[in-house]
N, C-alpha and C positions, 0 to 999 in steps of 0.2 A: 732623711729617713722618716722624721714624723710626717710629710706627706705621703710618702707609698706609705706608711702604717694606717693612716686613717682615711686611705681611699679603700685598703681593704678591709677594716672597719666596717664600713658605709658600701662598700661590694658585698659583703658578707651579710649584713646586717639588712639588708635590703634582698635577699633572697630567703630570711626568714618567713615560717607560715602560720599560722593558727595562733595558739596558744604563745607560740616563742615571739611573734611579729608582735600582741598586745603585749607581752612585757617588755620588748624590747621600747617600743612607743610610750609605755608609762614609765621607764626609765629615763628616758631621754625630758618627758616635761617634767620629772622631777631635778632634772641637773640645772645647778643658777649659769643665767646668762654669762654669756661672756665664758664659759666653762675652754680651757685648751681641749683641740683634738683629742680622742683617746687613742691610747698607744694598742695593739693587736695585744700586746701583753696582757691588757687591764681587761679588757674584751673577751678571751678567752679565760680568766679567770672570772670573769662575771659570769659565764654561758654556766662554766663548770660550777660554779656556788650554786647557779640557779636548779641546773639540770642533772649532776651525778653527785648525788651523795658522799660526803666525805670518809663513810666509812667504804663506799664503792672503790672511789678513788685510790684508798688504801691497798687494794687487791689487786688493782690494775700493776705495780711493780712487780710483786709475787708471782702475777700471772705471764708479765715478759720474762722473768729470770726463767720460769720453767717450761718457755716455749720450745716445742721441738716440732719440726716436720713432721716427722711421723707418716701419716697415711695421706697429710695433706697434699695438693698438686703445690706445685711453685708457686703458682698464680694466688693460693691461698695462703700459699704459710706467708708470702708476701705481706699480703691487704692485712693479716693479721699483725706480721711484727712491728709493721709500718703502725697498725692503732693501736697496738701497747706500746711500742718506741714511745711515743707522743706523754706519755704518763710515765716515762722512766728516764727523762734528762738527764739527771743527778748519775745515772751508772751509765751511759752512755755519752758523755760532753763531748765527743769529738767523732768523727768522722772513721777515723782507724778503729775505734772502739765499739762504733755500729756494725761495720763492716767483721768484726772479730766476732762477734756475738750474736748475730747472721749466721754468719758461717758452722758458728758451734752448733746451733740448733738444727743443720740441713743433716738428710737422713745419711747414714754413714758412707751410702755409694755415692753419693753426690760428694760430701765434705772431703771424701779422701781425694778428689780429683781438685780443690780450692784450694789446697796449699801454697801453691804458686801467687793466688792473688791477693793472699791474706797479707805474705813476704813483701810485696811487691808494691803494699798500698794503694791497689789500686782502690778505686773511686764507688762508694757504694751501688750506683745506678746501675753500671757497670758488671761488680761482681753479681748481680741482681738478674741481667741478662745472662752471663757466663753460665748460673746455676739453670738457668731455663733448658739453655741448649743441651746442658749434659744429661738433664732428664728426658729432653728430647730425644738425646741416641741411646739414654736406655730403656726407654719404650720401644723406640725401636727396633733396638735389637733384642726385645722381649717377643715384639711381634713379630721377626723373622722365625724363630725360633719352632 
């Protein structure tokens, strides 16, 4: 595990630019020789000390508890819970739990027709495309209309 941790480390870390590429390069001559790999853990809590405020950070959980679709497309409320998910671990640890809390936030025509996959356990990825398609047929059948 510490080898894929710290090849995406060093993937990651090598597609930074500007400003993050120099810190990331003066961090690195400051680490002593012989230093172990660093884990993606350590990595992503250095980007985030460096780069989001800790009072930012605080709002990122507040901001996924109150996420709802609303007028967003799927595509959007997606990209969005997907980047507050990332800052709400601690209410999310599991898989069923993502997928529940997903589902709560889709707009109420869509959410009533997920009952089934919420039951079902199916697999986040998954219920992620099921919500697409059901927007799909209700666009649809907004456009026949």
């Amino acid at each position: 595990m510490r080898i894929f941790e710290s090849h995406g480390v060093d993937f990651t870390a090598f597609q930074l630019e500007g400003r993050a590429h120099r810190w990331w390069q003066s961090y690195l001559l400051g680490r002593p020789a012989g230093s172990p790999p660093m884990t993606w853990d350590q990595f992503t809590w250095l980007l985030l000390d460096m780069y989001i405020p800790p009072s930012q950070r605080e709002e990122f959980p507040c901001q996924f508890e109150q996420l709802e679709q609303g007028q967003m497309s799927m595509t959007d409320y997606e990209a969005r819970f997907s980047e507050l998910s990332r800052h709400a671990l601690m209410i999310l640890p599991t898989d069923v739990e993502r997928v529940q809390r997903f589902v709560a936030g889709l707009h109420p025509s869509i959410r009533a027709s997920m009952a089934r996959e919420v039951e079902m356990g199916t697999d986040y990825q998954l219920v992620v495309e099921i919500a697409r398609r059901i927007e799909g047929y209700h666009q649809r059948g907004r456009e026949q209309m």
